[in-house]
Backbone as CSV, one residue per row, in Angstrom:
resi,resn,N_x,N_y,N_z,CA_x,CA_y,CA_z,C_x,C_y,C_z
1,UNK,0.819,-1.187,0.000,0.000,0.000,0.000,0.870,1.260,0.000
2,UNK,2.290,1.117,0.744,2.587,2.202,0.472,3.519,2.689,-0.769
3,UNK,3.369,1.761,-1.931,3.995,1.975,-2.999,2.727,2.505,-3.920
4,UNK,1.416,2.138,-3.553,0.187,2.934,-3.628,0.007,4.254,-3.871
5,UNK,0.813,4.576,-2.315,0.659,6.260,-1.856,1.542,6.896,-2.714
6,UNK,2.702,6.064,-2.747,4.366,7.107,-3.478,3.418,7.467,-4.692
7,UNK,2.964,6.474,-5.252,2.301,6.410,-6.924,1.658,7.512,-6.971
8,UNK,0.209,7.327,-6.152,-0.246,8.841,-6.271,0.080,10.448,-5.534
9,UNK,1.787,10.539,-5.023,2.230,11.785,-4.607,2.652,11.662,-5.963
10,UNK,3.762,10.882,-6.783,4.240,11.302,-7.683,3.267,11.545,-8.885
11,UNK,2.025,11.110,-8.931,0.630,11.706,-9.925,0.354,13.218,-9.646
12,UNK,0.574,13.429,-8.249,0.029,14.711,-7.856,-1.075,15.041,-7.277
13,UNK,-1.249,13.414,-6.088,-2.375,14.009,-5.311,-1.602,14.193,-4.357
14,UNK,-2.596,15.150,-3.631,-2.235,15.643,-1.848,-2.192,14.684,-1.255
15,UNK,-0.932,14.790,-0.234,-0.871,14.002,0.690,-1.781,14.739,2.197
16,UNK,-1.441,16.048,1.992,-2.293,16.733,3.460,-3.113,17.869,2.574
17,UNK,-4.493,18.115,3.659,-5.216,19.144,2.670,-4.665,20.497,3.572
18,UNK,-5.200,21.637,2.853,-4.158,22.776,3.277,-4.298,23.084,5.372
19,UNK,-5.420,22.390,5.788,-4.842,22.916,7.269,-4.087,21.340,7.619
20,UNK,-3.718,20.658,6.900,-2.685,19.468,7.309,-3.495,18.392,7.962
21,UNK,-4.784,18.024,7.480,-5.831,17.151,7.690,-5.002,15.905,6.624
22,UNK,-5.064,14.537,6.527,-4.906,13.275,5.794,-6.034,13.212,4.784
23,UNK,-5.209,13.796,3.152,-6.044,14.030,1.646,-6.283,12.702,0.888
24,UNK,-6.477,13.198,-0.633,-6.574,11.912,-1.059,-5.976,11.096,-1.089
25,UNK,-4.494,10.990,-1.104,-3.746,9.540,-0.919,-3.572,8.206,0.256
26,UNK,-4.262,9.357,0.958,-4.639,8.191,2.124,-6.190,7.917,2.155
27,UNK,-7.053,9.022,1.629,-8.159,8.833,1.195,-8.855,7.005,0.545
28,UNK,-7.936,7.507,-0.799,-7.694,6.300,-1.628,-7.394,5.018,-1.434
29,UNK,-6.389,5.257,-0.344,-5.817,3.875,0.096,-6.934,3.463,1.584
30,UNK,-6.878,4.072,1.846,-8.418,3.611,2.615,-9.272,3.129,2.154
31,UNK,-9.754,3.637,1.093,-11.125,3.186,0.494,-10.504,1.551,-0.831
32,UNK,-9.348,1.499,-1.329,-8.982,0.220,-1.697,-8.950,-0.908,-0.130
33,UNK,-8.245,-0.724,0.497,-8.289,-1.492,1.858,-9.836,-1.843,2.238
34,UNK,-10.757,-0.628,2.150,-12.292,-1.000,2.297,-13.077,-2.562,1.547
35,UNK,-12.406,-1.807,0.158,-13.305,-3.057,-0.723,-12.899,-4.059,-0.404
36,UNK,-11.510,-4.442,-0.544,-10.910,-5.636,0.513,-11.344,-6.487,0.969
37,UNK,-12.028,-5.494,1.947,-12.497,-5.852,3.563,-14.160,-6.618,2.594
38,UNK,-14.891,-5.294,2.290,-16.135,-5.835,1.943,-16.003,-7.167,0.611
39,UNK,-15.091,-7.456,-0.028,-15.272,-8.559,-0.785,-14.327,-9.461,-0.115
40,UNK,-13.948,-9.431,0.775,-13.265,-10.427,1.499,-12.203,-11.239,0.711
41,UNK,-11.351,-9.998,-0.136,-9.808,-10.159,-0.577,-9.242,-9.944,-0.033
42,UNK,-7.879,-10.380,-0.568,-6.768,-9.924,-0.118,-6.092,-8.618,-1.191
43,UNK,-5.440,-8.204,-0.746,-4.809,-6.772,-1.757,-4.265,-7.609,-3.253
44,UNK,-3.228,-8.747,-2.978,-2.930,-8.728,-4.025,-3.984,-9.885,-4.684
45,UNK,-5.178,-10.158,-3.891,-6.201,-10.810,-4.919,-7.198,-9.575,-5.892
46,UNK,-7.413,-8.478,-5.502,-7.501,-7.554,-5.982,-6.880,-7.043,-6.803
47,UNK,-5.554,-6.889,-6.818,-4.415,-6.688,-7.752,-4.533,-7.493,-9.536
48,UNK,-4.748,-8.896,-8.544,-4.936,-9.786,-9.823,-6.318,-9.616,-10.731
49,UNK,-7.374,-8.942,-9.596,-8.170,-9.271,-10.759,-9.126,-7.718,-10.809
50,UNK,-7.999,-6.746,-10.941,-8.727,-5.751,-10.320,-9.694,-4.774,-11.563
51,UNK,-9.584,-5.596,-12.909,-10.211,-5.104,-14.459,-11.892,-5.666,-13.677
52,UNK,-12.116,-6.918,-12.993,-13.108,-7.556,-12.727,-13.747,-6.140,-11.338
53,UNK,-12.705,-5.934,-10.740,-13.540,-5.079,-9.484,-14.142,-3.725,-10.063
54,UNK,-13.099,-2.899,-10.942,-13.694,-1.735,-11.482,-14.947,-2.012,-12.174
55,UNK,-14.874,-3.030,-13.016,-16.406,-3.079,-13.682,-17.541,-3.271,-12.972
56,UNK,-17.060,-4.401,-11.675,-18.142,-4.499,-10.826,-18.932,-2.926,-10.097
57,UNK,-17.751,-2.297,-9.328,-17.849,-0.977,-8.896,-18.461,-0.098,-9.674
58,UNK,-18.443,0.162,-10.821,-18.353,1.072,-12.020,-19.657,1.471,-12.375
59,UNK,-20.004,2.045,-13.357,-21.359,3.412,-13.673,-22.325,2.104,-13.879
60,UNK,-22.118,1.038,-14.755,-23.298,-0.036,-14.383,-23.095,-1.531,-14.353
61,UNK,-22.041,-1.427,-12.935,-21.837,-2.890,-12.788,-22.732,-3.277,-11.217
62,UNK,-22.555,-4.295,-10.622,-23.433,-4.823,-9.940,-23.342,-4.145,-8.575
63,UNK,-22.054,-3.327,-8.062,-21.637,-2.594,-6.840,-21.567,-1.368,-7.882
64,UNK,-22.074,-0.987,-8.332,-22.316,0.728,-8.937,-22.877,1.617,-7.757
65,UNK,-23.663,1.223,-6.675,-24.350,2.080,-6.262,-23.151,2.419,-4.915
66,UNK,-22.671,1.605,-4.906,-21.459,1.330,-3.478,-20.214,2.236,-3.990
67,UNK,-20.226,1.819,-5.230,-18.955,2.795,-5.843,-19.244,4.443,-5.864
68,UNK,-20.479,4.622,-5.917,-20.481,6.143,-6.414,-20.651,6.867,-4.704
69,UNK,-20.428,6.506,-3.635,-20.595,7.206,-2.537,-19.572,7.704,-2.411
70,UNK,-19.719,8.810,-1.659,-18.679,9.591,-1.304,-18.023,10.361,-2.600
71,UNK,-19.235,10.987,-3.116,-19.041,11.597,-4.530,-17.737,10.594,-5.492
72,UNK,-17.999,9.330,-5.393,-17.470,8.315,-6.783,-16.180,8.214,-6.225
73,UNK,-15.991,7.920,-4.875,-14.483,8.310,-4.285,-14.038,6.622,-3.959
74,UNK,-15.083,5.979,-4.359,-14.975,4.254,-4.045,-14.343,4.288,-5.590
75,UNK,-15.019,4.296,-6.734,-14.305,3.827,-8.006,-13.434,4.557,-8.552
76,UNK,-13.159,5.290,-8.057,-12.186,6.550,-8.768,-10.660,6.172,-8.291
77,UNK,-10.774,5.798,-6.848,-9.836,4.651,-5.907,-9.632,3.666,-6.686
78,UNK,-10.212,2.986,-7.363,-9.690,1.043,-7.783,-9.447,1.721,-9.327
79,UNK,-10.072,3.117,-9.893,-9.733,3.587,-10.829,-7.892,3.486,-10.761
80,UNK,-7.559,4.047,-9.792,-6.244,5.005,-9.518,-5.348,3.493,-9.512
81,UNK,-5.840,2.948,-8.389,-5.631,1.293,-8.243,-5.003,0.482,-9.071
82,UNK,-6.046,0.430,-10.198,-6.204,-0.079,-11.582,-4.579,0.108,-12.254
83,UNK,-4.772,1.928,-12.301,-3.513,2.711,-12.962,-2.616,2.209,-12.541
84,UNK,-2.059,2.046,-11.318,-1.328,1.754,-10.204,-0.386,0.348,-10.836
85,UNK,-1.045,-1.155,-10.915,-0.896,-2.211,-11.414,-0.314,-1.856,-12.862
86,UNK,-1.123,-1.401,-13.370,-0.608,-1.401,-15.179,0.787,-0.646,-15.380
87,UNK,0.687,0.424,-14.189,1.925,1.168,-14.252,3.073,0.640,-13.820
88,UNK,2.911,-0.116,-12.891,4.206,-0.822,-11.965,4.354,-1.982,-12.254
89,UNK,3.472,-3.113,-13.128,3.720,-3.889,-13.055,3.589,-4.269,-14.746
């Protein structure tokens, strides 16, 4: 996870929001650790099949409605996620 975080400082998300509150990169990695939890993976079972989680999550897959809370901050995460894998690996 925390090769996660480096990924998205070096994208150019905030690590702190301006009064030094924990931004999106821990945001993000929270909310990947979430789905996790709720599909009862492991990170790198997610990793492996994580083309299958975005679609599930996504504008009309079967967890669409789970993904878009927190103004779309669930799929926008396995979005980044997604990037994350293709980029590093």
């Amino acid at each position: 996870m925390e090769k996660f975080k480096n990924y998205l400082i070096e994208k150019g998300y905030s690590k702190y929001t301006p009064s030094g509150n924990p931004s999106t990169v821990y945001d993000y990695a929270k909310r990947v650790n979430k789905i996790c939890e709720r599909e009862k993976i492991s990170l790198n079972m997610l990793a492996s099949n994580i083309s299958y989680y975005v679609e599930r999550y996504d504008t009309v897959g079967e967890e669409a409605e789970y993904g878009r809370k927190s103004h779309n901050a669930y799929i926008n995460a396995l979005k980044r996620f997604k990037e994350f894998i293709v980029d590093e690996y």
